[in-house]
C-alpha positions in Angstrom: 95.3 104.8 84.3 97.5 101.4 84.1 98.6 99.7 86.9 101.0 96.6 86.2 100.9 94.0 88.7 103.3 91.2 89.2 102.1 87.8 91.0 104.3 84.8 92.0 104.5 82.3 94.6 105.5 84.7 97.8 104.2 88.0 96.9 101.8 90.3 94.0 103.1 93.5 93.6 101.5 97.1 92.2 103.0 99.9 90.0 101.0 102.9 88.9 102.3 103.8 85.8 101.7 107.7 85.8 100.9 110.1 88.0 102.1 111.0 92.2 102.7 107.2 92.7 104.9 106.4 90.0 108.0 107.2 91.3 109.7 108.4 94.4 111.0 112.1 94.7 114.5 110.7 93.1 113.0 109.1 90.5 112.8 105.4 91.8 109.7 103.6 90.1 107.3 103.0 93.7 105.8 99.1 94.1 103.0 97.9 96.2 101.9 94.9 97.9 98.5 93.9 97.5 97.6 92.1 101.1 94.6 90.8 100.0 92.2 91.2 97.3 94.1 93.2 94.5 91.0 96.0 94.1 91.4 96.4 98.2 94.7 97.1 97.9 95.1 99.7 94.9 92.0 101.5 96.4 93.5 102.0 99.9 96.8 103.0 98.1 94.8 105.5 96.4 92.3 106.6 99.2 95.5 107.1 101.1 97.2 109.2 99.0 94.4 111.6 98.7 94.0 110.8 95.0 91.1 109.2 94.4 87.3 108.8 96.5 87.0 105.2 95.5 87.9 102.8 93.2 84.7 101.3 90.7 86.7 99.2 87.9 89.8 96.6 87.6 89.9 95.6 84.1 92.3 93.2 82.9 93.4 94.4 79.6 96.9 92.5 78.6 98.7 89.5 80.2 102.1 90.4 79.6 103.7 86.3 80.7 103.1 84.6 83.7 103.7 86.6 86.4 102.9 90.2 84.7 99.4 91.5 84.0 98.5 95.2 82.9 95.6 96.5 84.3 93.8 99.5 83.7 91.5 101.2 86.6 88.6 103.9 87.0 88.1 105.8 90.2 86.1 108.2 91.0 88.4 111.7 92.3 87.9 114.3 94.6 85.9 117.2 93.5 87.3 120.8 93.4 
């Protein structure tokens, strides 16, 4: 999975781009804050939202410009 984050001087926002946390029942695309470290923050988001167990990897994979990064993460999920 991607997550695109967005960093600048006041804030670094999240956005899953597929699955339950990509957009809002109506369609609006969902952003997170990160408060803290950025793996914290997209694990709890995730641990919260019964999707995943844990998160294990945060690889950068493209730096869009200056404030945009795309990352893509590994987590381990919930067994059936």
């Amino acid at each position: 999975m991607v997550v695109i984050v967005i960093s600048n001087k006041t804030a670094t926002q999240f956005h899953f781009t597929e699955g339950a946390l990509q957009t809002t029942a109506d369609n609006t695309p969902l952003w997170f804050e990160a408060r803290g470290d950025l793996f914290s923050a997209i694990e709890n988001i995730m641990i919260m939202n019964g999707l995943a167990l844990n998160l294990t990897l945060l690889n950068e994979i493209r730096k869009v410009n200056d404030i945009c990064t795309d990352y893509e993460i590994t987590f381990n999920t919930f067994q059936a």
